[in-house]
C-alpha positions as CSV (number, residue, x, y, z in Angstrom):
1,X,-17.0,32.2,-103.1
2,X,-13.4,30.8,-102.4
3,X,-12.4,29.4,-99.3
4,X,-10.1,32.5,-98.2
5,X,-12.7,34.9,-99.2
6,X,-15.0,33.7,-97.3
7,X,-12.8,33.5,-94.4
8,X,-12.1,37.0,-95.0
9,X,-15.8,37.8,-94.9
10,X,-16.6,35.9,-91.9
11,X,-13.7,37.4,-90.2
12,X,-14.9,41.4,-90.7
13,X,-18.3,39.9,-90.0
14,X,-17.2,38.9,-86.2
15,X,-15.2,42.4,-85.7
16,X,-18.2,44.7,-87.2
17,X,-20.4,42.6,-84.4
18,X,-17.7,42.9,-81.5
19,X,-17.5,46.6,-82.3
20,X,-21.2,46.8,-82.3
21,X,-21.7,44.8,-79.2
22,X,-18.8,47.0,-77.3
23,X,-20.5,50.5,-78.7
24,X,-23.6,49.0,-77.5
25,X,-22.3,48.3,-73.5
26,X,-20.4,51.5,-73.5
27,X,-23.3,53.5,-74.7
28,X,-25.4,51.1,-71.9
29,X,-23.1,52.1,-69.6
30,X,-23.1,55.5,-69.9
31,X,-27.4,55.5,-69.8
32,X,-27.0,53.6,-66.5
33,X,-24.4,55.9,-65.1
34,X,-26.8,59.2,-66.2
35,X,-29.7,57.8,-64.6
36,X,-28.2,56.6,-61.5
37,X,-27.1,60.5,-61.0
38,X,-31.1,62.1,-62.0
39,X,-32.0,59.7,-59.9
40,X,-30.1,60.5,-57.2
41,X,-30.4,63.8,-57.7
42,X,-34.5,64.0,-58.2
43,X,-34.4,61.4,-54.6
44,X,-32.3,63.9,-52.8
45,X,-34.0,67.1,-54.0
46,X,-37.3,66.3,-52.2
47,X,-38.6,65.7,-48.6
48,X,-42.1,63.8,-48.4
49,X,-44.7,64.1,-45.9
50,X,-47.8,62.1,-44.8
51,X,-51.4,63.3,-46.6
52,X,-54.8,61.8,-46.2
53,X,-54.3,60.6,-49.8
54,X,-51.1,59.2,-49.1
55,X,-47.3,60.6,-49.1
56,X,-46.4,63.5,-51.2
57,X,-43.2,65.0,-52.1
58,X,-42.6,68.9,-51.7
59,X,-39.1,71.1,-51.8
60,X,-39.2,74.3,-49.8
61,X,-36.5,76.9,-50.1
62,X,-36.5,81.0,-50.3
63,X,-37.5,83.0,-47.6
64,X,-40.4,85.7,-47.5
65,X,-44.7,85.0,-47.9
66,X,-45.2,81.3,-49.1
67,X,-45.7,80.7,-52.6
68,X,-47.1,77.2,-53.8
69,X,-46.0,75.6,-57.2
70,X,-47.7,73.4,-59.2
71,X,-46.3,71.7,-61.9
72,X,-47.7,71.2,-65.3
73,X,-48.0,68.0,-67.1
74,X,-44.8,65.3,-67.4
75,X,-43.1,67.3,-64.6
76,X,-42.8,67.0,-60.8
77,X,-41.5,69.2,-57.6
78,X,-37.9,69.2,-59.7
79,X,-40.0,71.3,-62.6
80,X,-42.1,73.1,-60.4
81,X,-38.7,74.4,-59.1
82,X,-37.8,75.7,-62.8
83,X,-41.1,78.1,-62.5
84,X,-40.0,80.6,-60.2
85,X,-36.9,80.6,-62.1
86,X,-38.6,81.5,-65.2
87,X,-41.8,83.4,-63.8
88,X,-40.8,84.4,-59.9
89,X,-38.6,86.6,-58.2
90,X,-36.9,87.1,-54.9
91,X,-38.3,87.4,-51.2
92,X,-40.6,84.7,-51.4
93,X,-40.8,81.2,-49.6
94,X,-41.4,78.5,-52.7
95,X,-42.8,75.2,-51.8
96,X,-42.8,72.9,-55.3
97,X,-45.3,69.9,-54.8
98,X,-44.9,66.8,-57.2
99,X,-48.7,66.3,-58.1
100,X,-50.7,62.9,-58.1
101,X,-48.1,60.1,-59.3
102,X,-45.3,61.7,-60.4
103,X,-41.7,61.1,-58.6
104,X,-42.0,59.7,-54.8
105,X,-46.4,61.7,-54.8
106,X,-48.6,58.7,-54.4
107,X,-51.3,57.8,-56.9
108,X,-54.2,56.9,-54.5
109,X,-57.7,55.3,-55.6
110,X,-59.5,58.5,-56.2
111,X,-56.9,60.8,-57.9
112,X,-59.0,63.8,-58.4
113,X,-57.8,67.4,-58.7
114,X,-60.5,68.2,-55.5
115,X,-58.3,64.9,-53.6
116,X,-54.9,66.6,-54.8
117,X,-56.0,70.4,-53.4
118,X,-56.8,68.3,-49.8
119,X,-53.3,67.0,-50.3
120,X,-51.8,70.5,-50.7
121,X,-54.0,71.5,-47.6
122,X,-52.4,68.7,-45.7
123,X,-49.0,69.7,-46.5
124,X,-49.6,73.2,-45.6
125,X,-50.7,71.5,-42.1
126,X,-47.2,70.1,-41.7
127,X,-45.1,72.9,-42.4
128,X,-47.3,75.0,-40.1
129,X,-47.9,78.0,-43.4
130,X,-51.4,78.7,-42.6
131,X,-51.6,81.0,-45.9
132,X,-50.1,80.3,-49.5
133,X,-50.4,82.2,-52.9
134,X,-50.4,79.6,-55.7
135,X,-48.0,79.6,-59.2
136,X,-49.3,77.0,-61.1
137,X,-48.5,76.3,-65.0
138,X,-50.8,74.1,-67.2
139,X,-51.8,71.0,-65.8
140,X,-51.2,72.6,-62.6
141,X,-53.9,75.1,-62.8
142,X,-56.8,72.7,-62.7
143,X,-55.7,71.8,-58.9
144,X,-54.8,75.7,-57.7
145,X,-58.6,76.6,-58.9
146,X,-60.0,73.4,-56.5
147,X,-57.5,74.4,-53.7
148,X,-58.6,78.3,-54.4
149,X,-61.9,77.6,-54.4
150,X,-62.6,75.1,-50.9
151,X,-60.0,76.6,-48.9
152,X,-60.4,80.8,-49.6
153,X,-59.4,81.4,-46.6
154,X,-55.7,79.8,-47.0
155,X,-55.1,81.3,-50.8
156,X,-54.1,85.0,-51.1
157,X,-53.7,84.9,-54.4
158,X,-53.3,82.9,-57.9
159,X,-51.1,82.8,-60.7
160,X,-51.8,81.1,-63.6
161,X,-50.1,80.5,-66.8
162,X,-51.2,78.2,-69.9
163,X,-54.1,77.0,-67.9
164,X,-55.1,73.1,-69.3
165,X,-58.7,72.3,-69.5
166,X,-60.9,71.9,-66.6
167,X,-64.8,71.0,-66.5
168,X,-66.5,72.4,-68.5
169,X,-63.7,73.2,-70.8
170,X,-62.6,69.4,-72.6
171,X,-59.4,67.6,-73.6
172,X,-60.7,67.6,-77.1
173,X,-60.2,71.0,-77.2
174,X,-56.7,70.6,-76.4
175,X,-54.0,70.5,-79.8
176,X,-51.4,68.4,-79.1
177,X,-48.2,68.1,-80.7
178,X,-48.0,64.8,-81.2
179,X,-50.1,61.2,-82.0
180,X,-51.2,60.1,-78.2
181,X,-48.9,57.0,-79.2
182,X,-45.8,58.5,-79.9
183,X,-46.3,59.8,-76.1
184,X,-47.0,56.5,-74.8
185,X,-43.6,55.3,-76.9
186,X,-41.6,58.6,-75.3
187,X,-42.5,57.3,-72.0
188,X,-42.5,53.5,-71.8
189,X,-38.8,53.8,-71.3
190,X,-35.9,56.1,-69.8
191,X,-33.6,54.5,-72.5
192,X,-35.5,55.5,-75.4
193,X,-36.0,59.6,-73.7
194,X,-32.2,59.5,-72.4
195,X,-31.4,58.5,-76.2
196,X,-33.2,61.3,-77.7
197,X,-32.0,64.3,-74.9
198,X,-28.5,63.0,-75.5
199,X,-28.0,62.9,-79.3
200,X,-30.8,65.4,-80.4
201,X,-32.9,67.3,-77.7
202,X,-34.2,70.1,-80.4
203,X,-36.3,66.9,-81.5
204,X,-38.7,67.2,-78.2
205,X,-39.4,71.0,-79.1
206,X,-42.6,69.9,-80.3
207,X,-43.7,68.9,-77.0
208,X,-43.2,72.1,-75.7
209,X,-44.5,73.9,-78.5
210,X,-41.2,75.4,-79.5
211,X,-41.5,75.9,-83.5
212,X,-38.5,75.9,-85.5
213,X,-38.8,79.5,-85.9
214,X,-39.7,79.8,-81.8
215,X,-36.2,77.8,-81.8
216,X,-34.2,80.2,-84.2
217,X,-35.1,83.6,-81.7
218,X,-34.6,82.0,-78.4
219,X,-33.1,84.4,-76.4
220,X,-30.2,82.6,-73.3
221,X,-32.7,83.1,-70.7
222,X,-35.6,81.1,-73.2
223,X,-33.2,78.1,-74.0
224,X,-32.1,77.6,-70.2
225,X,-35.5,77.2,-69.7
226,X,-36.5,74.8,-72.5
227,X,-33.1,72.7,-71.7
228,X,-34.4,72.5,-67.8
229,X,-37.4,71.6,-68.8
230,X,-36.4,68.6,-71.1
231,X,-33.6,67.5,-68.2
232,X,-36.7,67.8,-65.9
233,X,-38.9,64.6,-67.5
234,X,-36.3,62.5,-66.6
235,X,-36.6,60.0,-65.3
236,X,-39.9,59.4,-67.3
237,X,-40.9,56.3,-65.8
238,X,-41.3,58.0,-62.5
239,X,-43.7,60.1,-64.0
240,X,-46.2,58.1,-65.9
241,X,-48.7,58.0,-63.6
242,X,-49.4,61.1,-63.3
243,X,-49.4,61.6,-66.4
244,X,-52.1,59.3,-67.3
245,X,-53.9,60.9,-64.3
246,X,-54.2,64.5,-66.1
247,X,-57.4,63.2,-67.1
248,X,-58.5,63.4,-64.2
249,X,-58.9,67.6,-64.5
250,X,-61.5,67.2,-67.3
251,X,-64.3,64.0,-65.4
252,X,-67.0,64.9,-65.9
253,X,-68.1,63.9,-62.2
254,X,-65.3,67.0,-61.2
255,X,-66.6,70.2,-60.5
256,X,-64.8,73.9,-60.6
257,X,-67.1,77.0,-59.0
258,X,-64.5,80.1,-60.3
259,X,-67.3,82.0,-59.2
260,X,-67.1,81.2,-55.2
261,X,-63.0,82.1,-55.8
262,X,-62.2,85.1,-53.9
263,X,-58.6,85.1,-54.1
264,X,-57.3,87.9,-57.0
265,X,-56.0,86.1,-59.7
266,X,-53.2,86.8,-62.6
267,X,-54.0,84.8,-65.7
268,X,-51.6,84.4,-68.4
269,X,-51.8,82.9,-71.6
270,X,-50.6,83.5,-75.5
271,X,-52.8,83.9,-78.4
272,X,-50.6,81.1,-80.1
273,X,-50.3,78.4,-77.5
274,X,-49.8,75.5,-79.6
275,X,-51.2,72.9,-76.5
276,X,-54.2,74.6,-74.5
277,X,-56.2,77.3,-76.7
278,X,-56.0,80.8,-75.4
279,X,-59.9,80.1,-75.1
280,X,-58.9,78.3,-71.7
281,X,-57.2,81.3,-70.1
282,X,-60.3,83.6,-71.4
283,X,-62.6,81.3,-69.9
284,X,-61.0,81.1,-66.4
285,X,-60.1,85.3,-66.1
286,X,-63.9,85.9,-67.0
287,X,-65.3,83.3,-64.3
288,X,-62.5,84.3,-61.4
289,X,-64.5,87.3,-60.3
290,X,-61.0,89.1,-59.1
291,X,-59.0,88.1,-62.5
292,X,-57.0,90.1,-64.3
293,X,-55.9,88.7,-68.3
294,X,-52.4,89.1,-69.4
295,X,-53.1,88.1,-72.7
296,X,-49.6,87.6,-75.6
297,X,-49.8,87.9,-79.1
298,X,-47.2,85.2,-79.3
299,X,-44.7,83.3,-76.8
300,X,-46.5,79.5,-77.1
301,X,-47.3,77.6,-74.3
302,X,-44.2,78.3,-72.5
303,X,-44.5,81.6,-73.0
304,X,-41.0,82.3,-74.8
305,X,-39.8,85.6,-75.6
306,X,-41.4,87.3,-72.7
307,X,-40.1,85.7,-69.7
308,X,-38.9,88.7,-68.2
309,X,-42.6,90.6,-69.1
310,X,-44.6,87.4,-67.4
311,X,-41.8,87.7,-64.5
312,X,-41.7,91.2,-64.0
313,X,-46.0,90.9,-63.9
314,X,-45.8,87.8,-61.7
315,X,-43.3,89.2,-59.1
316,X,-45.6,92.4,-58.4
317,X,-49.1,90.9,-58.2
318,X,-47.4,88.3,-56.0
319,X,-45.8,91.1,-53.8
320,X,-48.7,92.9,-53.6
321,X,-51.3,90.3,-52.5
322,X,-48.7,87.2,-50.9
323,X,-49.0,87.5,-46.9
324,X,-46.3,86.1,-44.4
């Protein structure tokens, strides 16, 4: 290669590398301005109070009979918020819990689901609501059945949507979307998740079992939902503990009696939830002696296309049987 040729070379060499290096701090900089804001924004959102498992973070707003939420899997008082959205109505008081290790809840020793249904008791103690009616979604269920079943006399009622395993019922059972690693890889870092929401978000439908047919029908009120939900997992790293605490639902050490519930109960689940079988939400309307089974022919895990059915179901059972 002559001299001045390889000059030339070396020369759009260096500029491809400054370019690279500039699109690399401006892209670094607009991750670290993002995240500063969810992070503010998550902080601010929540109030935390003092448990006998340690501090856990809650958001109260509405006004009416006192309905708890309990997030599902991957999300925290900031998704918990999105359910009454999606599943609630007016006239209620909502108090959105972050679970076990996720956001500001602490992860103590022994992170069962019987420890977290103490901790809800204990924040019920603080904000004086001697009575509550549960919404819990997925992961969330396992802890509303524990909190429903040693403290009848402070549940009035239970709503429960794409219930995740509990003893008996197994994890095996469970059809995930994805390799275990690729979950672990998702949420090792807020870069790599912040990435992936920014340039293509439609790539995380698998984790909330939205097919690419699910995808083409979604009606305005079904994709404000999905999008909240993926915003809602940011930032990840705040959440990993918990979610390597979701075990905790299926130990074999825990123990659910549905039978001693006395609280009615609203179960909901689809025929073709892609992540907990509709066998789970079978087996918990047959064992809740006061359970009544909304079952869907379709909708996944997040229930899509019948938001305003599950809604419309949710808001009356929850007027009917919620106290003041």
């Amino acid at each position: 290669m002559r001299p001045n040729s390889a000059r030339r070379w070396h020369g759009i060499v260096v500029v491809v590398v400054v370019v690279l290096v500039l699109a690399a701090v401006g892209v670094y900089g607009v991750y670290a301005r993002d995240m500063q804001r969810i992070t503010q924004r998550v902080t601010a959102g929540g109030d935390l109070v003092q448990t006998r498992h340690g501090p856990i973070e809650y958001a109260r707003w509405g006004y009416g009979p006192a309905v708890l939420v309990v997030h599902g899997a991957g999300g925290g008082y900031d998704q918990g918020r999105l359910l009454p959205q999606a599943f609630g109505g007016d006239g209620f008081t909502w108090i959105s819990v972050s679970r076990f290790g996720y956001l500001r809840s602490a992860m103590p020793k022994a992170a069962s689901t019987r420890a977290q249904a103490e901790a809800f008791a204990d924040l019920l103690e603080v904000l004086n609501i001697d009575r509550v009616a549960i919404l819990a979604m997925s992961g969330g269920v396992p802890p509303a059945l524990q909190f429903a079943e040693h403290y009848p006399q402070r549940t009035t009622a239970l709503a429960l949507l794409s219930s995740a395993p509990f003893t008996p019922l197994t994890a095996a059972q469970q059809k995930l979307p994805m390799p275990a690693w690729m979950y672990q890889m998702l949420f090792s870092t807020d870069f790599v998740f912040w990435m992936i929401t920014t340039i293509s978000p439609e790539s995380l439908d698998a984790i909330f079992d939205v097919s690419p047919a699910k995808r083409t029908n979604l009606t305005a009120r079904d994709k404000a939902f999905v999008d909240g939900l993926v915003a809602a997992f940011l930032p990840v790293t705040a959440r990993t503990e918990g979610l390597r605490n979701e075990g905790a639902a299926v130990d074999p050490a825990a123990r659910y009696d549905l039978a001693a519930i006395t609280a009615p109960a609203l179960v909901v689940h689809a025929r073709d939830d892609g992540i907990n079988p509709f066998a789970f939400g079978e087996y918990a309307a047959r064992q809740i002696p006061d359970a009544t089974f909304m079952a869907l022919d379709d909708g996944g895990h997040i229930l899509l296309g019948h938001l305003d059915a599950v809604r419309d179901r949710v808001t009356t059972f929850l007027r009917q049987h919620a106290v003041r």
